[in-house]
Every structure is written in C-alpha cells, then in structure tokens.
N, CA, C and O atoms as a CHARMM CRD file, in Angstrom:
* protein
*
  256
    1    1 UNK  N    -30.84100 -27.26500  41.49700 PROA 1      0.00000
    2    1 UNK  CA   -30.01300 -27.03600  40.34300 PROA 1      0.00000
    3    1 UNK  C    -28.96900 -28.12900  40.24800 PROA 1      0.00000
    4    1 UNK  O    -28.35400 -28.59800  41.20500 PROA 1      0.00000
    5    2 UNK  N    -28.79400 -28.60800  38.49900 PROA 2      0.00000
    6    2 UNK  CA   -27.97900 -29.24900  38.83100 PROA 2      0.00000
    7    2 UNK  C    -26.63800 -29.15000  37.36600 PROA 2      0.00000
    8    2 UNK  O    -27.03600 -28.34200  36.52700 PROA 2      0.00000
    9    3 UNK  N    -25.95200 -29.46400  37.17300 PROA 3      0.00000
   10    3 UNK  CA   -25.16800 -28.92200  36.31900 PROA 3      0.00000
   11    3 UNK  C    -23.95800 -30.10700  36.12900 PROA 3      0.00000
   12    3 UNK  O    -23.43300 -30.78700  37.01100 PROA 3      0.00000
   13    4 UNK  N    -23.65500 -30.11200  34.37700 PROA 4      0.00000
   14    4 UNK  CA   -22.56000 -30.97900  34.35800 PROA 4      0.00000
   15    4 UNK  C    -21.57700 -30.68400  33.67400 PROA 4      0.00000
   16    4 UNK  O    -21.84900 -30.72100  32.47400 PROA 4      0.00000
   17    5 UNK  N    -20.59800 -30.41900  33.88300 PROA 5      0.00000
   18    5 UNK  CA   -19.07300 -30.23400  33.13600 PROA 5      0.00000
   19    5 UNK  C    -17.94200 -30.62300  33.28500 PROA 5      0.00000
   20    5 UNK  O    -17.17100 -30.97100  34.18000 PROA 5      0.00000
   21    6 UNK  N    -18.00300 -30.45400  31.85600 PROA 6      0.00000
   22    6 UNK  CA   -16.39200 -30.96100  30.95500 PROA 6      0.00000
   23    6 UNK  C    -15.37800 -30.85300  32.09700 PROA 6      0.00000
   24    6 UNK  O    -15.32300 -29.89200  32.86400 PROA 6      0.00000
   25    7 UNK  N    -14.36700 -32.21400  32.14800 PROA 7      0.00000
   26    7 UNK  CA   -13.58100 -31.65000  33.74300 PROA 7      0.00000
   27    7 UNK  C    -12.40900 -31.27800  32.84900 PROA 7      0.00000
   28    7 UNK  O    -11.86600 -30.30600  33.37400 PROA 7      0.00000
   29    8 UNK  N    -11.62100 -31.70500  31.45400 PROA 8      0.00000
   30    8 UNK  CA   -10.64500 -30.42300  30.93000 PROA 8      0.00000
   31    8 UNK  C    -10.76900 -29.29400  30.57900 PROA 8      0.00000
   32    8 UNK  O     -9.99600 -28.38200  30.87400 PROA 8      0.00000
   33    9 UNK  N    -12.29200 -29.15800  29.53700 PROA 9      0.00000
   34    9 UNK  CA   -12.74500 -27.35000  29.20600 PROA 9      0.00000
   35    9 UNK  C    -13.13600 -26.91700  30.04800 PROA 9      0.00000
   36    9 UNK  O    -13.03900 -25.69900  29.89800 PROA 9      0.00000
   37   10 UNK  N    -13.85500 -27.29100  31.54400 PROA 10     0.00000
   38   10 UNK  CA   -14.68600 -26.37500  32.19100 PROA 10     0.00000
   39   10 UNK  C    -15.60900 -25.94600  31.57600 PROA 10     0.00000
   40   10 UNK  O    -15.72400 -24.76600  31.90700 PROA 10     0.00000
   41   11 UNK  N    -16.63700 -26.30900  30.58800 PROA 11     0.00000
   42   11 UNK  CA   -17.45100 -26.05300  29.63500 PROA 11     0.00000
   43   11 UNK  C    -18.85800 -26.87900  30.52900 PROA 11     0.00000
   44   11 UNK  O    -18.94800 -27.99900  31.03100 PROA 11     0.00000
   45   12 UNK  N    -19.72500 -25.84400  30.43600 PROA 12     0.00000
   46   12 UNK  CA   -21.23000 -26.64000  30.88100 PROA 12     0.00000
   47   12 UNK  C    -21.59000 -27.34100  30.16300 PROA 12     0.00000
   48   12 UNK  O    -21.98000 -26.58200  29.27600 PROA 12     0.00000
   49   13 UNK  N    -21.78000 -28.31800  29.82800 PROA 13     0.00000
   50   13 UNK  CA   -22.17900 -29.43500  29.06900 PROA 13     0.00000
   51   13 UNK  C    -23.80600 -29.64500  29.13400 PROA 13     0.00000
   52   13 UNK  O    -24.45900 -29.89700  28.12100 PROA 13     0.00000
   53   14 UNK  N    -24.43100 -29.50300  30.53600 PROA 14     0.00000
   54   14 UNK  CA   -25.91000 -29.73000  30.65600 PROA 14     0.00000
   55   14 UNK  C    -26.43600 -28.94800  32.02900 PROA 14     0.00000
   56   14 UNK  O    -25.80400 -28.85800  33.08100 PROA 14     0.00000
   57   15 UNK  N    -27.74200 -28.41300  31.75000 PROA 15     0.00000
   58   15 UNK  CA   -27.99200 -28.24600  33.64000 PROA 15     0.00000
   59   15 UNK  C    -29.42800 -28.09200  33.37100 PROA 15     0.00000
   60   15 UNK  O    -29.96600 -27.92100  32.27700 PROA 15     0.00000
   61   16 UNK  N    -29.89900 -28.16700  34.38300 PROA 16     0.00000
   62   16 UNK  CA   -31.10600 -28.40100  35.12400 PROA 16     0.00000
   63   16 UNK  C    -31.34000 -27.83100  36.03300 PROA 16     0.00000
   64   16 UNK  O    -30.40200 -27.63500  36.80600 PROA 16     0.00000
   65   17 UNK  N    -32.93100 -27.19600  36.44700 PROA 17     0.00000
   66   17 UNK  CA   -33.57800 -26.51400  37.41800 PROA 17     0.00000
   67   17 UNK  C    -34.66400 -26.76300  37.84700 PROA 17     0.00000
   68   17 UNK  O    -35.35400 -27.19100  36.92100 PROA 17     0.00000
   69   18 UNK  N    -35.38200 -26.71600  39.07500 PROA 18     0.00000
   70   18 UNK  CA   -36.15700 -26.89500  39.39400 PROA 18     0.00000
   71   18 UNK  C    -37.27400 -26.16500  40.43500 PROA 18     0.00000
   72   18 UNK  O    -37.71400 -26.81000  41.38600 PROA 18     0.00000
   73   19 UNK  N    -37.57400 -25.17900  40.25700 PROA 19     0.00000
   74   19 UNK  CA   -38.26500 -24.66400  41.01500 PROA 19     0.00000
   75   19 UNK  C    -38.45100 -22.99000  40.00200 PROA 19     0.00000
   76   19 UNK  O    -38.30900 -22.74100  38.80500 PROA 19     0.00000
   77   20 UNK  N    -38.85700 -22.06300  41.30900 PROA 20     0.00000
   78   20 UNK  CA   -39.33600 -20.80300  40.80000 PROA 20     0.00000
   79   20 UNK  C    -38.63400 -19.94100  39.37500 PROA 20     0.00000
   80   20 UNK  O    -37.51100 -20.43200  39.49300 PROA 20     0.00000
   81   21 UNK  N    -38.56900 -19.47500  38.74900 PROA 21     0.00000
   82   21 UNK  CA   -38.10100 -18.30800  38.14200 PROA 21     0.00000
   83   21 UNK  C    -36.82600 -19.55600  37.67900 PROA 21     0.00000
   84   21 UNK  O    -35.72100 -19.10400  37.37700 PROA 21     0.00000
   85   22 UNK  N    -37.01400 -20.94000  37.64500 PROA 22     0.00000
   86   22 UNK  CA   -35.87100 -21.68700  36.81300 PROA 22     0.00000
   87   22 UNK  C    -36.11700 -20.79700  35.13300 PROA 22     0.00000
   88   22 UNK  O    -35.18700 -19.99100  35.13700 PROA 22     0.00000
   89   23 UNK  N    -36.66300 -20.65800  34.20100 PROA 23     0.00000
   90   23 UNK  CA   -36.22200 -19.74800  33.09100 PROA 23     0.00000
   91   23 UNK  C    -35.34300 -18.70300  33.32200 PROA 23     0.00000
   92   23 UNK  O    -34.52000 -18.45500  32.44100 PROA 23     0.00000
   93   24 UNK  N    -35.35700 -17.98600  34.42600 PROA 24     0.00000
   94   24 UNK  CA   -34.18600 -17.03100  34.61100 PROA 24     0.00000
   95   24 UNK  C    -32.74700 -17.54000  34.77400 PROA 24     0.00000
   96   24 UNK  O    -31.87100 -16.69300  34.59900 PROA 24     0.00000
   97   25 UNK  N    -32.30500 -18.97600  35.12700 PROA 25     0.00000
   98   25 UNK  CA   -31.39000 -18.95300  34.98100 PROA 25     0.00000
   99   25 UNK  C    -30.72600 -20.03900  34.18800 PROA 25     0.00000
  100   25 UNK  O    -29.54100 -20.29300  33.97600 PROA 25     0.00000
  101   26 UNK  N    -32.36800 -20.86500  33.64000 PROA 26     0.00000
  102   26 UNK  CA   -31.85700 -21.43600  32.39900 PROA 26     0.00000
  103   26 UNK  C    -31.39100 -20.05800  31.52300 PROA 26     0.00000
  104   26 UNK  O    -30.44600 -20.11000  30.73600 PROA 26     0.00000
  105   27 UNK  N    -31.66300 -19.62700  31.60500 PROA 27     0.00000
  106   27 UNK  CA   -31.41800 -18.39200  30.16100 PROA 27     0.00000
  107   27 UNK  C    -30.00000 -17.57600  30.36800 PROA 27     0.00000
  108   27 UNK  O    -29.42600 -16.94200  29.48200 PROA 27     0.00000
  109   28 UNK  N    -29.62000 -17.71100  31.55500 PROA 28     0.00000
  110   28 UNK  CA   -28.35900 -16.94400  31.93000 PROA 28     0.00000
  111   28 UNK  C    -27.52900 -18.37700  31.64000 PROA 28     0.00000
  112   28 UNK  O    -26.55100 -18.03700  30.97400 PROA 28     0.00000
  113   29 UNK  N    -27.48800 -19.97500  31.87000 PROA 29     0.00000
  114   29 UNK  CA   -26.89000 -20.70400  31.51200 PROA 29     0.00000
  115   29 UNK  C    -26.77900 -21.31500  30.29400 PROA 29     0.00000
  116   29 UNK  O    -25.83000 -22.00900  29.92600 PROA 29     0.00000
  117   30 UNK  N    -28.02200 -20.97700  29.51200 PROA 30     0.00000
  118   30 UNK  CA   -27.97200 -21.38100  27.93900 PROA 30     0.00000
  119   30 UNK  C    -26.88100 -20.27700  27.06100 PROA 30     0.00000
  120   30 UNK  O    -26.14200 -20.48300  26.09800 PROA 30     0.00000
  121   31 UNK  N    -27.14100 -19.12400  27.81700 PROA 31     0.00000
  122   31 UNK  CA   -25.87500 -18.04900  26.99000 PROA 31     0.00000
  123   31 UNK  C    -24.62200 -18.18400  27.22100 PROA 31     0.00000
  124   31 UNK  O    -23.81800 -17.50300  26.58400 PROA 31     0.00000
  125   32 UNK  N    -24.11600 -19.28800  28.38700 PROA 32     0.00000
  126   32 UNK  CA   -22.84800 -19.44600  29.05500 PROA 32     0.00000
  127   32 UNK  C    -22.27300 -20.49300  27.73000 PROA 32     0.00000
  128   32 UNK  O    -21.33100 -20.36700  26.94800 PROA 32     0.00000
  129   33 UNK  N    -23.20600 -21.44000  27.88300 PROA 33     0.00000
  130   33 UNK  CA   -22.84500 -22.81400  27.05600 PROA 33     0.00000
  131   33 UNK  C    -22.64800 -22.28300  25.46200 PROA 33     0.00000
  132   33 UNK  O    -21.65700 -22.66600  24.84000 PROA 33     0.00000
  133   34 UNK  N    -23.62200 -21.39500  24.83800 PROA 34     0.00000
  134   34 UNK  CA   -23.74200 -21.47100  23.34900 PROA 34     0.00000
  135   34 UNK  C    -22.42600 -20.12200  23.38400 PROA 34     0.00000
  136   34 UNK  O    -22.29100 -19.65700  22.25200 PROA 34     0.00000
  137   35 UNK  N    -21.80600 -19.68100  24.07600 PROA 35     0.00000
  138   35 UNK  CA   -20.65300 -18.75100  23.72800 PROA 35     0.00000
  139   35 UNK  C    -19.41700 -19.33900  24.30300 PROA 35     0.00000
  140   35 UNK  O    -18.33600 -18.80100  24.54300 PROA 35     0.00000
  141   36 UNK  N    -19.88100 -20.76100  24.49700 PROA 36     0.00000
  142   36 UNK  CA   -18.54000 -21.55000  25.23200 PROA 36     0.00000
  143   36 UNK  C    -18.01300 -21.28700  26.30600 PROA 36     0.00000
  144   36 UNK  O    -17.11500 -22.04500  26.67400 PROA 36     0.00000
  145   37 UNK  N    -18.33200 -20.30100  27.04500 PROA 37     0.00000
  146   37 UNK  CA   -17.85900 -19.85700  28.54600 PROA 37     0.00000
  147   37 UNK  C    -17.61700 -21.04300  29.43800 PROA 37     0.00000
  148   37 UNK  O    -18.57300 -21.70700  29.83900 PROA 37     0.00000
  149   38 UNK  N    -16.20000 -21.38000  29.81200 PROA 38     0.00000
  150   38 UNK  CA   -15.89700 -22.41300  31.19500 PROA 38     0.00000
  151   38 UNK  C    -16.86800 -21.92100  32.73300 PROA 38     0.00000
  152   38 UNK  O    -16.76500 -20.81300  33.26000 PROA 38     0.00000
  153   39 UNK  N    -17.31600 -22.47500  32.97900 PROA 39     0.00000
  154   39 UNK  CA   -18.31400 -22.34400  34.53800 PROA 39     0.00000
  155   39 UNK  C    -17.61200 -21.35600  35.47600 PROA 39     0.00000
  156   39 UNK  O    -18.22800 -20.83700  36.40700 PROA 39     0.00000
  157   40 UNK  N    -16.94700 -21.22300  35.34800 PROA 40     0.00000
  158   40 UNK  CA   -15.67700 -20.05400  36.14100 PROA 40     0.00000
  159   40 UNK  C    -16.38700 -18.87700  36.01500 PROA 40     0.00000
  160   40 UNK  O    -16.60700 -18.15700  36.98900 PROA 40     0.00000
  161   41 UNK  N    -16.96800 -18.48300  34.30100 PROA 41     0.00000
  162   41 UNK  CA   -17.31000 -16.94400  34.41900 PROA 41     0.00000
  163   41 UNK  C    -18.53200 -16.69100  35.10500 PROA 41     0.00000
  164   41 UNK  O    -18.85700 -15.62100  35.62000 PROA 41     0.00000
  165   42 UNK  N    -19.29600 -17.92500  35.07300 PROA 42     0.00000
  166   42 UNK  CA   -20.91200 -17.63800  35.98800 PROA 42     0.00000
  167   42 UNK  C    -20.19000 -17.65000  37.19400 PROA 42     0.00000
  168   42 UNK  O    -19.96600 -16.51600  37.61800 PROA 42     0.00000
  169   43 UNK  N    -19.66700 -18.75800  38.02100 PROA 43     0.00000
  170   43 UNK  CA   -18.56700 -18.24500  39.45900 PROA 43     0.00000
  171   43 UNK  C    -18.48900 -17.52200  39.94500 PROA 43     0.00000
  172   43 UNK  O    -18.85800 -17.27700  41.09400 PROA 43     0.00000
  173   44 UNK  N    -17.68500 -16.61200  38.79300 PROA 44     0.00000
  174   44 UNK  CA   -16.87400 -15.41500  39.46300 PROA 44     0.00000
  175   44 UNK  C    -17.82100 -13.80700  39.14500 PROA 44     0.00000
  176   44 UNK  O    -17.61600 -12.63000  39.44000 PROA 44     0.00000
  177   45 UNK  N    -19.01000 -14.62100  38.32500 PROA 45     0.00000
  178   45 UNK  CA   -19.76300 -13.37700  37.75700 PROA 45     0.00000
  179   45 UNK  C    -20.47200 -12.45800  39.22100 PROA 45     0.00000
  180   45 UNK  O    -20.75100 -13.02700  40.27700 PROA 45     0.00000
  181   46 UNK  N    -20.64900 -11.07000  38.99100 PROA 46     0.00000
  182   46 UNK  CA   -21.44000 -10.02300  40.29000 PROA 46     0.00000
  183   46 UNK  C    -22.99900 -10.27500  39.46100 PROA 46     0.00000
  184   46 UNK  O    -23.07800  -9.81900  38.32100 PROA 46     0.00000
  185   47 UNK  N    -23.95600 -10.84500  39.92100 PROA 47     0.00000
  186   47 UNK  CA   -25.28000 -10.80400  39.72500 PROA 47     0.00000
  187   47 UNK  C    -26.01500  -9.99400  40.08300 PROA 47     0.00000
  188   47 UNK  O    -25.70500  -9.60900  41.21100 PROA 47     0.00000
  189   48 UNK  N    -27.41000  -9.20700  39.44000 PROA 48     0.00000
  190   48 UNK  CA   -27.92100  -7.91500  40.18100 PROA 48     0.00000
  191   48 UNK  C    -28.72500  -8.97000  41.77800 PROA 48     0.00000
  192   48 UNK  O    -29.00700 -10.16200  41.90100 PROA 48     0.00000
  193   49 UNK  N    -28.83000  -7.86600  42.65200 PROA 49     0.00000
  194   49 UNK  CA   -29.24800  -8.54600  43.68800 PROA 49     0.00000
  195   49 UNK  C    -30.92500  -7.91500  43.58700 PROA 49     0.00000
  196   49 UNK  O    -31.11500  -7.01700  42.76700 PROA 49     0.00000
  197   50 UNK  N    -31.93300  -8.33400  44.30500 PROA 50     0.00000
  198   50 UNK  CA   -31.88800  -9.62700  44.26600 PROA 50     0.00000
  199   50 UNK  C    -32.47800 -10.53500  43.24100 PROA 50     0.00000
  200   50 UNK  O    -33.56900 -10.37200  42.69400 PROA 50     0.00000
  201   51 UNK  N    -31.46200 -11.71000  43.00000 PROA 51     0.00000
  202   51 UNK  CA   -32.12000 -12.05500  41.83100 PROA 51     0.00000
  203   51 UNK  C    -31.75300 -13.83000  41.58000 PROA 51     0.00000
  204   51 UNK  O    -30.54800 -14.08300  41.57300 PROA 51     0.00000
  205   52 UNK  N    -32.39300 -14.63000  41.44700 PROA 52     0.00000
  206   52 UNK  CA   -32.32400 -16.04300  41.62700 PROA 52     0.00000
  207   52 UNK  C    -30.99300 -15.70700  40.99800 PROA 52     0.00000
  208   52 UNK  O    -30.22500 -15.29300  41.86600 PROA 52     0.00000
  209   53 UNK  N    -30.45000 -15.73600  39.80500 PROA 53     0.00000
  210   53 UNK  CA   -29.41100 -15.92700  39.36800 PROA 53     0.00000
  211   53 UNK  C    -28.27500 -15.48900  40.18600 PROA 53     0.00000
  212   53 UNK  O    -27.21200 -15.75600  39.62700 PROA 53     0.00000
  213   54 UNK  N    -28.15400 -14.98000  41.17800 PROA 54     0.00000
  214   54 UNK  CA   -27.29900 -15.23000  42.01100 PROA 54     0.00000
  215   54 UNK  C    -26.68000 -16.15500  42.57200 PROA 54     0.00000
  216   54 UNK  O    -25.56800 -16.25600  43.09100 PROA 54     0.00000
  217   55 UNK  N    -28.02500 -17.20500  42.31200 PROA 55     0.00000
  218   55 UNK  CA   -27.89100 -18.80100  42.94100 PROA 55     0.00000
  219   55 UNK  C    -26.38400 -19.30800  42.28000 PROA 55     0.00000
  220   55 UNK  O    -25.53900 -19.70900  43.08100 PROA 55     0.00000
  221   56 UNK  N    -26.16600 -19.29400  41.30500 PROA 56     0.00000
  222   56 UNK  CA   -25.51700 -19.73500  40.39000 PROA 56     0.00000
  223   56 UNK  C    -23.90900 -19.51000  40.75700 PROA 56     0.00000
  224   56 UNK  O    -23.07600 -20.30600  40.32300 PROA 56     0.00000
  225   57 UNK  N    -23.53800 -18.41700  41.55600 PROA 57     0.00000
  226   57 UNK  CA   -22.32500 -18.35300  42.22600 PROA 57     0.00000
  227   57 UNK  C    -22.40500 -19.25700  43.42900 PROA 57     0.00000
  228   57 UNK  O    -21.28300 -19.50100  43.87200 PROA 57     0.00000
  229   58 UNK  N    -23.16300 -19.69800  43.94000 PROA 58     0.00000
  230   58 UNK  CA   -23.46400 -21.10800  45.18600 PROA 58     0.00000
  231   58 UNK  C    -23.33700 -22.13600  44.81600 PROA 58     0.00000
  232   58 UNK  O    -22.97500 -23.04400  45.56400 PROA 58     0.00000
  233   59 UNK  N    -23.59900 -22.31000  43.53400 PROA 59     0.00000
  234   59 UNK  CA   -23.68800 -23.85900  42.51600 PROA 59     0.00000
  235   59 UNK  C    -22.10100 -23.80400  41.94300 PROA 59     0.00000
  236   59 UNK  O    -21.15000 -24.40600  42.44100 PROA 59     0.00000
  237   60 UNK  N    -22.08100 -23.19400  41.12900 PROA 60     0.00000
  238   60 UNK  CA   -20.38700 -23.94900  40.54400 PROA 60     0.00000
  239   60 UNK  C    -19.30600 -23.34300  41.63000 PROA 60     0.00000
  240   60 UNK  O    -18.16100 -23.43600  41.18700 PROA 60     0.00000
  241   61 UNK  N    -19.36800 -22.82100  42.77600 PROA 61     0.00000
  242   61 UNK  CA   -18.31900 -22.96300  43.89500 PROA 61     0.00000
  243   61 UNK  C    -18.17100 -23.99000  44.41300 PROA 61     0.00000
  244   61 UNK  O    -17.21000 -24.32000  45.10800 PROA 61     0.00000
  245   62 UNK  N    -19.46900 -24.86700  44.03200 PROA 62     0.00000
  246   62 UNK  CA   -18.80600 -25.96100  44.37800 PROA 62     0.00000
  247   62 UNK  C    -18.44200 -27.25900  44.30000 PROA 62     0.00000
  248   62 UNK  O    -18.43200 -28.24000  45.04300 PROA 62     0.00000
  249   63 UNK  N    -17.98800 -26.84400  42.59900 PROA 63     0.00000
  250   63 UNK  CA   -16.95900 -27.26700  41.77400 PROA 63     0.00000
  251   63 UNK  C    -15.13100 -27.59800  42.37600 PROA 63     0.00000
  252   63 UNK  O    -14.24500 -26.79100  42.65800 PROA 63     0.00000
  253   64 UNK  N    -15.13400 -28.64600  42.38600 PROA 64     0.00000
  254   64 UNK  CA   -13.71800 -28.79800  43.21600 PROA 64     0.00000
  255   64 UNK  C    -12.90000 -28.57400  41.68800 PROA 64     0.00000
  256   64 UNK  O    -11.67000 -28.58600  41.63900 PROA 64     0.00000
C-alpha cells in the first residue's frame, strides 16, 4: 500500500494497492477522498476484524 497526502489538508490525494482483497480497501479509501476526509479519520477509524481494511490503521500511523 501506498498513499499520498496533502501535508496542509491531510487530504489523500492518491493511493495504491497491491495484493489480495486490494478493492476492499480501495473502496474504503475512494470514500475517504471523495467526502474530503484528512487521513486521520481512516487512522483513528475501529475496523471490523478480521478484515484487510484494518491494514489501513498500520499505513497512515505512519504518517509523521
């Protein structure tokens, strides 16, 4: 996974996946971007377990 954002909005700008069940979380990151959500709310979001999109609290933590 890879992901790029705005460093004043915190806004996802682009991301990328690569492997299994990537539509599951393109689709949880295409709804982040088109409602403008800063990367913070996928972050801080509780994901059902288990479920790739969990990944996604591993990826923008580590966002400095």
């Amino acid at each position: 996974m890879k992901a790029v954002i705005d460093a004043q909005s915190k806004q996802i700008l682009g991301f990328t996946v690569l492997g299994l069940e990537g539509g599951e979380l393109m689709a949880v990151v295409e709804m982040a971007m088109l409602g403008k959500l800063p990367y913070t709310v996928l972050q801080d979001a509780i994901f059902a377990h288990p479920t790739m999109a969990e990944s996604l609290n591993n990826l923008f933590a580590t966002i400095a």
